[in-house]
C-alpha positions as CSV (number, residue, x, y, z in Angstrom):
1,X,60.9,-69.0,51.6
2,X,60.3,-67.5,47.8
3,X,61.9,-64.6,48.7
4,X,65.0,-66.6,50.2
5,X,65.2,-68.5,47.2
6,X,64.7,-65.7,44.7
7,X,67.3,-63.5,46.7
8,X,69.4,-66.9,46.4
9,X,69.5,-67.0,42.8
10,X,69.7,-63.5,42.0
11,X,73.3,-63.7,44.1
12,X,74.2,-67.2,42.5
13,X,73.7,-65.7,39.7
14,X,75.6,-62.3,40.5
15,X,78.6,-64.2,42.2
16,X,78.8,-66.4,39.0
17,X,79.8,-63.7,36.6
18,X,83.3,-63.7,35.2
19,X,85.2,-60.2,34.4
20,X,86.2,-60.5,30.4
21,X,89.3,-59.1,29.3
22,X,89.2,-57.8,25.6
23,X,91.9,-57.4,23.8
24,X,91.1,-54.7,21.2
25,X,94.1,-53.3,18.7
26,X,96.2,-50.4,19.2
27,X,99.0,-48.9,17.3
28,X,100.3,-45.3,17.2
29,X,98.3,-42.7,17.1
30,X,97.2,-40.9,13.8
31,X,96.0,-37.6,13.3
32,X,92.4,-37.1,12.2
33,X,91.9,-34.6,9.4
34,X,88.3,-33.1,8.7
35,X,89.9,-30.4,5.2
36,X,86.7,-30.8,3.3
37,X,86.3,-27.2,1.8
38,X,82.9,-26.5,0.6
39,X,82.7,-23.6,-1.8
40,X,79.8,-21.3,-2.3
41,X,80.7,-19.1,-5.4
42,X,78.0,-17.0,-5.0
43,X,79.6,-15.2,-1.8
44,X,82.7,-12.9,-1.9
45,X,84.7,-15.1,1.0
46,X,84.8,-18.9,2.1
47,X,85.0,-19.5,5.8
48,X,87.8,-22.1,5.5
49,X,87.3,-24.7,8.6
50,X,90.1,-27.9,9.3
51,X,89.4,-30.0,12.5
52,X,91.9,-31.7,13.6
53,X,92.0,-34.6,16.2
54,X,94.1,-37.8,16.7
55,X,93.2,-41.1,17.0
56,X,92.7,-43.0,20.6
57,X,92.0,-46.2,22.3
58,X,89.2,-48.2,20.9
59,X,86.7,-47.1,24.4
60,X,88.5,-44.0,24.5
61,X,87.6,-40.5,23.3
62,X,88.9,-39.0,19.9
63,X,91.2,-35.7,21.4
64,X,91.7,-33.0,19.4
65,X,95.1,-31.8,18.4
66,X,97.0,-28.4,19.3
67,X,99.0,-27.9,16.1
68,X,102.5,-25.9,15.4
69,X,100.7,-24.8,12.6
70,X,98.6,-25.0,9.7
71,X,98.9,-23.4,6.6
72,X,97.1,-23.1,3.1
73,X,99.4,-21.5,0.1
74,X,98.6,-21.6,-3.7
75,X,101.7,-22.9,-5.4
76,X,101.3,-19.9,-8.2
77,X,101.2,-17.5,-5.5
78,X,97.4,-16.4,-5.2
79,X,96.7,-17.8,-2.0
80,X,98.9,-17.6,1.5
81,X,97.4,-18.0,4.7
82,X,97.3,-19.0,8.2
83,X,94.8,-20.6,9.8
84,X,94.0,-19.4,13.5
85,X,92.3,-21.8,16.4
86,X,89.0,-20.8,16.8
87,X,88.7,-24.0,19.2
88,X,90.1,-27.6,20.7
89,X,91.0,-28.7,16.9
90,X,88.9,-26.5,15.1
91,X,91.2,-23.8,12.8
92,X,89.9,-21.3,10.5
93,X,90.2,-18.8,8.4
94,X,88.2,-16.4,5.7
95,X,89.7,-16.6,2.4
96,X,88.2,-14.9,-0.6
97,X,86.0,-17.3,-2.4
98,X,88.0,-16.4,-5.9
99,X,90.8,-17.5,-4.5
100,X,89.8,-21.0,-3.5
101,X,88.0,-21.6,-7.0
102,X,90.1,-20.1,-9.6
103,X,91.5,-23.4,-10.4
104,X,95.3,-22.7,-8.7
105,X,96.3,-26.2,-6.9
106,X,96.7,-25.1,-3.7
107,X,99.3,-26.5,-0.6
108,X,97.8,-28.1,2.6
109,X,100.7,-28.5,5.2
110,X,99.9,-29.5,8.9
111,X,102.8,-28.6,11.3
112,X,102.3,-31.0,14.4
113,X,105.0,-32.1,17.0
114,X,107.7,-31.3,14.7
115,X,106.4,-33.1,12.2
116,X,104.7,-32.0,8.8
117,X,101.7,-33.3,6.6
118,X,100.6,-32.3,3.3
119,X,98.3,-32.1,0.9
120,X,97.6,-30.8,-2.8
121,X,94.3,-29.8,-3.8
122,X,92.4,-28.3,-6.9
123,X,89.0,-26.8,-6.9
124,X,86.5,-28.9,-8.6
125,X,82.8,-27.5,-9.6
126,X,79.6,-29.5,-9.2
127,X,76.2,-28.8,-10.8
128,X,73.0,-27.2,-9.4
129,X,70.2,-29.6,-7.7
130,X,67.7,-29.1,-10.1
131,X,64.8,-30.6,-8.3
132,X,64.3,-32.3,-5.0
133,X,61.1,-33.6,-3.6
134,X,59.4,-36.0,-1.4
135,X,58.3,-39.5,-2.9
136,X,56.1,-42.5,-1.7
137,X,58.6,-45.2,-2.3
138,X,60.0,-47.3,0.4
139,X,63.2,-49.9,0.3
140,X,63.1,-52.2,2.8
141,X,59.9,-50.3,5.2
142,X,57.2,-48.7,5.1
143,X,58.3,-46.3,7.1
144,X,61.3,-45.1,5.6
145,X,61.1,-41.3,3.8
146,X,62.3,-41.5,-0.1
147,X,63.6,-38.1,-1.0
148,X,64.1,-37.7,-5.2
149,X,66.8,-35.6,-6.0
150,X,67.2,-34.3,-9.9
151,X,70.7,-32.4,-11.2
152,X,71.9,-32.4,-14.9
153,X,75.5,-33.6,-15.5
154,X,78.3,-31.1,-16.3
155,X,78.9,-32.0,-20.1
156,X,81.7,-32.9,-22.1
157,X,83.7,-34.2,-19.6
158,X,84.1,-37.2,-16.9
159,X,82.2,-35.8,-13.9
160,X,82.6,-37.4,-9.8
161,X,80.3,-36.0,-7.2
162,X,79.7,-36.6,-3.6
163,X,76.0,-36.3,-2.3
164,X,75.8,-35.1,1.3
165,X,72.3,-36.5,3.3
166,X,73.1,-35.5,6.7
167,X,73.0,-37.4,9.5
168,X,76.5,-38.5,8.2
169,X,75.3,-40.0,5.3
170,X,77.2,-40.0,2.1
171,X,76.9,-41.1,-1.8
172,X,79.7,-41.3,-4.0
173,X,78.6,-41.1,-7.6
174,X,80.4,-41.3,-11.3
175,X,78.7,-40.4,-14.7
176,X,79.6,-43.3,-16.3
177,X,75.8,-44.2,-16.9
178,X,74.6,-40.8,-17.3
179,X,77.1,-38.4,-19.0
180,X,76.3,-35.4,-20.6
181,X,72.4,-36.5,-19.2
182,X,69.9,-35.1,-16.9
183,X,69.7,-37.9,-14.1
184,X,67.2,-38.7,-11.3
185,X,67.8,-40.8,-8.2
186,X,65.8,-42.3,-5.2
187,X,67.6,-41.8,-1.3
188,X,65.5,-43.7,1.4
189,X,66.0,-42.3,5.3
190,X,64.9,-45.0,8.1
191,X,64.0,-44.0,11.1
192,X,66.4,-40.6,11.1
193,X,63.5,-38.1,9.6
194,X,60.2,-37.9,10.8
195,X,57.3,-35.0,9.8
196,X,58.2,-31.5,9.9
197,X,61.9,-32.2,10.0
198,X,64.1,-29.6,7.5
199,X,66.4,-31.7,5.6
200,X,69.3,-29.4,3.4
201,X,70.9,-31.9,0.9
202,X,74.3,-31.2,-1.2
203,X,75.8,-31.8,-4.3
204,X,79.5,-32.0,-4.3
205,X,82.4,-31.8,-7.2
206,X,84.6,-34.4,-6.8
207,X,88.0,-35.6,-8.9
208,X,88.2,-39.2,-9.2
209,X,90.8,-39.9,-5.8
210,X,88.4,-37.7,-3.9
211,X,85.5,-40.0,-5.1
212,X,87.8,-43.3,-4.8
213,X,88.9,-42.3,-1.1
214,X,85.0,-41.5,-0.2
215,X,83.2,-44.2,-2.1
216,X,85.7,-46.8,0.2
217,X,84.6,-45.0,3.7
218,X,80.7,-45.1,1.8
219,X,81.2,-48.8,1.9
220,X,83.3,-49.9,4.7
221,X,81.6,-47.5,7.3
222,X,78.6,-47.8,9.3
223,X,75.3,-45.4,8.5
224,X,75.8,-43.6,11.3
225,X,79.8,-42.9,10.8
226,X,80.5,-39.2,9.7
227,X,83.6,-40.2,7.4
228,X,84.7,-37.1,8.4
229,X,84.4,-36.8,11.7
230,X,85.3,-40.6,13.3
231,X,87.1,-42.1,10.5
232,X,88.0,-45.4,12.4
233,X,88.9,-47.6,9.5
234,X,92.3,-46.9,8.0
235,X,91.1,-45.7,4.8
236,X,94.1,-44.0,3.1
237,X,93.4,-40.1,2.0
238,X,95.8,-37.7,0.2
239,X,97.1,-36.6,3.5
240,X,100.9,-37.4,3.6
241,X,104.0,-37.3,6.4
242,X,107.1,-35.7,4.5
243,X,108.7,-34.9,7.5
244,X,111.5,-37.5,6.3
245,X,111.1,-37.4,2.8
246,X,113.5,-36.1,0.6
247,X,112.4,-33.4,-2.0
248,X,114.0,-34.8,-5.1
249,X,112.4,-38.4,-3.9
250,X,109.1,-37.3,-2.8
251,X,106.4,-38.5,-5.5
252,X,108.7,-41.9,-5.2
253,X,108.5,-42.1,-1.4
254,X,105.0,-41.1,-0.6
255,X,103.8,-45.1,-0.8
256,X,106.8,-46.1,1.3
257,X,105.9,-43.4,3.9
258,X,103.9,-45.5,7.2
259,X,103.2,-42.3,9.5
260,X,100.4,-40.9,7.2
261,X,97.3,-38.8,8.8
262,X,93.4,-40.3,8.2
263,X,91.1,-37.8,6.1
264,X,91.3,-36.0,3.0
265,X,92.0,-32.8,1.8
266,X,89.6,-31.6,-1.2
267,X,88.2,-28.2,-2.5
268,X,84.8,-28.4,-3.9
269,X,82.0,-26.4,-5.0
270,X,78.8,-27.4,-3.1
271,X,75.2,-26.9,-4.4
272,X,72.6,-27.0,-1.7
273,X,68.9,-27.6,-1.8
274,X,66.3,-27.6,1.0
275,X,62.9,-29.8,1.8
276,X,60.4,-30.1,4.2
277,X,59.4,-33.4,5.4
278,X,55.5,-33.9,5.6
């Protein structure tokens, strides 16, 4: 008789469940744009990488995209190239690291069912990681890992930078509080370190959209969102449609323009540093 009525309730219970519908949003697609350049100056060529995917159905997969083409040209003529699939998405390309960082603004265009999208970009430097150790601190447990990262400011100037944790985890900083200063700052990891684990942290240069566009994802995004890989929140970048936009109009067009592409487009100098976990 208990396992009759246990059996009983277990199907009442089954045979009682209703099948929700959700309605989640759609709209067109978008194209998904991962053109973060990080730039080592102390090698002879950059290994330029762009991923490119399109945005789906909220359950769905992100694809990635097959492009017409994608092209990178320096609009004083120091830079032209094309940029080959390597794989689904993924296009690349080895420019010379001089070329990238000599300060040229160089000319992102994205040729994608007959369509174009572009981008402007300027290399912009960032300073060395002058220190980065392990502390004892915690922020809201016990167990989480504070790492303590030290970097002097580049002087005599209004500075941006964008801190790279892993794990997808990004800072956006200004030196409005410590210009011209060196400056020293606490990160706390949860439960995404443990012991022995290698952790390779980065300092990037930043201009003040880059740091607007990134400081917006930093706050509107989840701690385990890559900004650059899933960007799901319409978070307008730099990346713009001009397939319909008259030259002699464009600058006056490009907020009326709908069809723009999620990401960002930015050339930076990166500054790694490396630590142990104990």
């Amino acid at each position: 008789m208990r396992l009759f009525a246990v059996c009983a309730l277990v199907f009442s219970l089954w045979s009682c469940e209703d099948v929700i519908e959700v309605d989640t949003p759609s709209e067109d697609p978008r194209l998904i744009v991962d053109a973060l350049i990080r730039v080592d100056t102390t090698t002879a060529f950059t290994n330029v990488r762009i991923q490119v995917s399109q945005t789906n159905g909220f359950f769905e997969s992100i694809p990635p995209v097959d492009l017409q083409q994608i092209t990178l040209t320096g609009l004083d003529g120091g830079l032209s190239a094309i940029l080959l699939e390597t794989a689904p998405g993924v296009y690349e390309k080895e420019i010379t690291t001089a070329a990238l960082s000599s300060g040229e603004e160089i000319f992102l265009q994205i040729d994608f069912e007959n369509e174009f999208y572009v981008a402007y970009a300027t290399y912009v430097p960032a300073p060395q990681i002058d220190e980065l150790t392990q502390g004892d601190g915690f922020l809201f447990d016990e167990d989480d890992t504070e790492v303590v990262l030290r970097f002097t400011d580049i002087p005599d100037q209004d500075n941006y930078y964008v801190f790279d944790f892993g794990f997808g985890n990004f800072l956006a900083s200004e030196d409005t509080f410590y210009q011209d200063q060196e400056f020293i700052f606490s990160y706390f990891y949860d439960d995404e370190v443990e012991p022995g684990d290698e952790l390779t942290i980065s300092i990037l240069g930043a201009d003040a959209p880059f740091y607007n566009y990134m400081n917006q994802l930093v706050e509107q995004s989840e701690d385990d969102l890559n900004p650059f890989q899933t960007p799901t929140l319409t978070v307008r970048g730099n990346l713009i449609n001009a397939t319909e936009i008259d030259n002699d109009e464009f600058f006056d067009n490009v907020e009326m323009e709908n069809n723009f592409a999620l990401g960002y487009f930015a050339i930076v100098q990166e500054h790694k540093a490396s630590l142990t976990i104990e």
